[in-house]
C-alpha positions, 0 to 999 in steps of 0.5 A, spaced: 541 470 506 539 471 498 533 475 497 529 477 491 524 483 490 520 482 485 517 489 482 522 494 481 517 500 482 519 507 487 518 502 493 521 495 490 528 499 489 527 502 496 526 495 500 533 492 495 537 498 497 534 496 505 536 489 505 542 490 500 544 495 507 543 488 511 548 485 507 544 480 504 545 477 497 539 482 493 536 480 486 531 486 484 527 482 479 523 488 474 517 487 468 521 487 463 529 487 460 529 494 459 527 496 465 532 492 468 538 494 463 536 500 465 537 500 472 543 496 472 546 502 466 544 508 471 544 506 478 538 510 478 531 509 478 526 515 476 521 514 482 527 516 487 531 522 483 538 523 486 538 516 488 545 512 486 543 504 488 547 500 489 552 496 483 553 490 486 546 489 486 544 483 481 538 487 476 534 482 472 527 481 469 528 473 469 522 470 474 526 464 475 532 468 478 528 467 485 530 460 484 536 460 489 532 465 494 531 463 501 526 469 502 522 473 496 519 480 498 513 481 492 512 488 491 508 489 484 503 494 483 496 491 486 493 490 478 499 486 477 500 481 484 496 475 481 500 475 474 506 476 478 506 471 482 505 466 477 510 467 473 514 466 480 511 460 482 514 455 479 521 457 480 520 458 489 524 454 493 519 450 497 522 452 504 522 459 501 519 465 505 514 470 501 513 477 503 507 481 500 509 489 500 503 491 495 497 495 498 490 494 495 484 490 494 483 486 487 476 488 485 473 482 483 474 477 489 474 482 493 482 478 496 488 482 499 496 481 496 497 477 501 491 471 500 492 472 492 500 470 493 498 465 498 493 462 493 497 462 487 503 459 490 501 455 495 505 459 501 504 462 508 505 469 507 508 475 511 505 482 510 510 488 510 507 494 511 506 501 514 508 509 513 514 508 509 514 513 503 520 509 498 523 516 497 524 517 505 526 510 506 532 510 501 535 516 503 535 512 510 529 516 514 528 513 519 521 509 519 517 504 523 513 499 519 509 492 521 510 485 519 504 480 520 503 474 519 499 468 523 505 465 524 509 468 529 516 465 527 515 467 520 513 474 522 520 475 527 524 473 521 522 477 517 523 482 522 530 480 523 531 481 516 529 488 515 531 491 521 536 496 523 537 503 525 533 506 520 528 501 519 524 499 525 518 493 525 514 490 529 510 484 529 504 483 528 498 477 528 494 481 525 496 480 517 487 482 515 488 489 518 495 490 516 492 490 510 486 493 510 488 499 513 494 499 507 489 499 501 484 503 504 487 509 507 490 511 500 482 512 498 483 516 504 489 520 502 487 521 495 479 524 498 484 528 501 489 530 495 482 533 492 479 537 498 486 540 498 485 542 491 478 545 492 482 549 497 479 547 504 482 547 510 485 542 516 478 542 519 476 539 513 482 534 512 481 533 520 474 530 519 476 526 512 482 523 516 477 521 522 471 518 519 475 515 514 479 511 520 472 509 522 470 507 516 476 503 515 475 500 522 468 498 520 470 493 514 475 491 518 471 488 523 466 486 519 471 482 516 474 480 523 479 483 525 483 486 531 481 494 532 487 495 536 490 495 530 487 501 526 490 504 532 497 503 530 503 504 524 498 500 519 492 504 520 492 512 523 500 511 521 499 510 514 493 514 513 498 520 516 502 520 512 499 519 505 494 524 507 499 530 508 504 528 504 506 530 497 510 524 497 504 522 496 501 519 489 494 519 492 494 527 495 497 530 488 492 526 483 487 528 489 489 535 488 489 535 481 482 532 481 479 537 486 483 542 481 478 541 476 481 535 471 478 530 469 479 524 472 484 520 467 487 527 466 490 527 473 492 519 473 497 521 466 499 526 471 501 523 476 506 519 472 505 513 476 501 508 479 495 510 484 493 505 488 488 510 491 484 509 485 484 502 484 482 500 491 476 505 491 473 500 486 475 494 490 473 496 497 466 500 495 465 492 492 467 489 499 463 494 503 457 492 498 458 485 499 459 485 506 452 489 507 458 495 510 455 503 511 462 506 508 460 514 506 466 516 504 470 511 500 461 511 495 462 519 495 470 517 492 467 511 487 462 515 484 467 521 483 472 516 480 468 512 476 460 516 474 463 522 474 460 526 479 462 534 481 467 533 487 463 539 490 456 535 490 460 529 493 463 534 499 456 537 499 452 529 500 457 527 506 456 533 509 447 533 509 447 526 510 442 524 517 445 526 523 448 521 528 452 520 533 460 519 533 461 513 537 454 508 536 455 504 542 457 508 547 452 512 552 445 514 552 442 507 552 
């Protein structure tokens, strides 16, 4: 099959490297002819250190290269899906098959990757998501993701497209909790990273993992979604790896925050893209819209975004009113 991986960022790299295994035709198509140069000069991408990737990959930044593509996977940081898949658009081949691999919230509409491609392109949509740090994957660690989408047919293609003995999926119908789960869990992760920097415990990252699941959940149900699958690789799956890892993005700009610098300090730091920061602006404006209590992901917005001391922030979910665990259970 021809494919093409629109985005060549750690994650981008690492699906082509996958599906180049699978023995499929392979395009990664980067935001600039440097980039791709670059790539295709070296065999190497920075965000994957001692990797080789393969030669006979086809590197590019010329959007209409997915015109031959019977499968394309859009894989772009989640500021950059809409403007991405209108550069796309116009070459897609009508029976073609769109994956979104991005994780996020765009903040204005409140819309996940998958419904902006679909929206943009015209195109159903299949979600690819779950615990699949780029390092691990390219170096053939094993990894089980989901791939979601209300058509069933579409989900298990894309499944056969991926699968083999390192990389398992599952199918799911669920593509709106895939992808909540996916976008929130990196305001989890990076509220982690800062409680790591200040020096707290596992008790404590214990207890922001688990609220924050339920807040998660919360949303997700208020949006309509299936609570089973905050229970499985796209939720608590993802929410663990990102929470306790250091190929985490999140963590380290969460370490370096709760290691006193300044937001924009930690950002320029980090050297990459933090999802983390941008989905937190997205998802307190969801909650707000939907009338959603989300204590955590308001704490993190307004260490983010007004300034507020990490420690007060800790200090205000810690006093809040008391309450039960679970509101609907028992005690009637």
């Amino acid at each position: 099959m021809e494919i093409a991986v629109v985005g060549s960022g750690g994650w981008g790299t690492a699906i082509s490297m996958l599906l180049h295994e699978n023995r499929h035709e392979v395009t990664l198509i980067s935001w600039s002819k440097e980039e791709s140069e670059n790539l295709a000069k070296t065999l190497e991408n920075p965000f994957l250190p001692g990797v080789t990737l393969p030669a006979d990959i086809r590197y590019t930044a010329d959007p209409a290269a997915v015109k031959e593509c019977t499968l394309v996977v859009v894989v772009p940081p989640s500021f950059a899906i809409r403007s991405t898949a209108e550069k796309i658009a116009p070459y897609l081949r009508p029976d073609v098959i769109l994956v979104s691999a991005t994780k996020g919230i765009e903040p204005e509409t409140g819309k996940r990757m998958s419904e902006i491609v679909a929206e943009v392109t015209g195109k159903k949509v299949v979600v690819l998501s779950g615990p699949s740090h780029a390092e691990e994957v390219s170096r053939k660690v094993p990894t089980g993701v989901v791939a979601a989408c209300a058509d069933r047919l579409l989900a298990e293609i894309v499944q056969e497209v991926f699968m083999n003995e390192h990389f398992r999926v599952y199918t799911s119908s669920d593509p709106l909790g895939v992808e909540l789960g996916a976008a929130m869990k990196n305001v989890i992760a990076l509220c982690a990273g800062v409680c790591d920097g200040l020096g707290y415990g596992d008790n404590t990252k214990a207890l922001l993992m688990t609220r924050g699941l339920t807040e998660v959940a919360r949303l997700g149900m208020k949006l309509g979604s299936r609570t089973d699958t905050f229970a499985g690789l796209a939720g608590i799956g993802d929410l663990i790896v990102t929470c306790t890892s250091m190929h985490s993005r999140n963590r380290r700009a969460g370490i370096l925050i709760g290691n006193g610098l300044k937001v924009e300090e930690a950002m320029k730091e980090v050297g990459a893209v933090v999802e983390g920061y941008y989905a937190t602006q997205a998802v307190k404006l969801l909650a707000d819209r939907m009338g959603v209590e989300m204590p955590i992901t308001q704490a993190a917005y307004r260490v983010l975004y007004e300034g507020a001391p990490v420690g007060s922030a800790l200090s205000s979910l810690m006093t809040r009113k008391k309450g039960r665990e679970i509101e609907d259970a028992g005690w009637i």
